[in-house]
N, C-alpha and C positions, 0 to 999 in steps of 0.2 A: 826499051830499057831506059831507066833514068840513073845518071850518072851526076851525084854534086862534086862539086870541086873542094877539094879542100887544102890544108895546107900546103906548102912544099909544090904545088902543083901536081899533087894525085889527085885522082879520081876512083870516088868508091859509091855506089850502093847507099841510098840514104837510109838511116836506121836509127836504132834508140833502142833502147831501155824501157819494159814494161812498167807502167806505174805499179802501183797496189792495187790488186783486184781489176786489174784493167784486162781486158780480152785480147788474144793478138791483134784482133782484126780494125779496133777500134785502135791500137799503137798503131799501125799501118798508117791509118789513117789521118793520124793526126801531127805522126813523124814526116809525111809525106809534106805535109802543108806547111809543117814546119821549117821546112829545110827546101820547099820549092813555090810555097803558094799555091798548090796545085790540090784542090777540093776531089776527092775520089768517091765520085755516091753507089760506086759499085768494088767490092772488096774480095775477089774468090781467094781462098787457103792452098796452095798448090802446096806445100812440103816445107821439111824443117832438115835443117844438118847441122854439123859442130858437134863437138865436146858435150859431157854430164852437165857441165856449169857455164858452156856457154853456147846456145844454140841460136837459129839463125832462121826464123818463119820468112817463107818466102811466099809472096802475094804476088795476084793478077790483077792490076786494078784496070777500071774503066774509066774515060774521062772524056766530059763530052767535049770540050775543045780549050784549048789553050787560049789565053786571051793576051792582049796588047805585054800585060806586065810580066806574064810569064814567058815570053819568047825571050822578054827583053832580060829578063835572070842572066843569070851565069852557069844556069845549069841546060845541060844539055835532056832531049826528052822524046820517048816513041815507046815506051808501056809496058814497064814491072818494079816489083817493091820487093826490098829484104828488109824486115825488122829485125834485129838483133832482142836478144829476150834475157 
């Protein structure tokens, strides 16, 4: 599970907001690397929850290994993704 830190000293679930015309799989992806550096060239759809207007895809992603700059993040990391949508 990957955990970003964010204000306050929470910890939540990195995620986003679908662009326009963008697929969830491809926000996973890109939310992922955004918010950890962390490149995911493998993306399974495991399920969605939340509310009519605001739901919550949840990913499995693969990764073949972490390198020097992402240990060194501030995020913490051992394997899954929620995009918010």
């Amino acid at each position: 599970m990957i955990l970003v830190a964010r204000d306050g000293g929470r910890r939540s679930l990195p995620g986003g907001a679908l662009k326009r015309q963008e697929a969830a799989s491809s926000a996973a992806r890109r939310e992922l690397y955004e918010e950890t550096t962390i490149n995911a060239p493998a993306v399974s759809y495991l399920f969605a929850f939340g509310e009519l207007n605001k739901q919550h895809h949840v990913f499995e992603v693969t990764v073949d290994r972490f390198t020097k700059q992402n240990r060194a993040t501030r995020y913490g990391a051992a394997g899954g993704f929620a995009g918010g949508a």
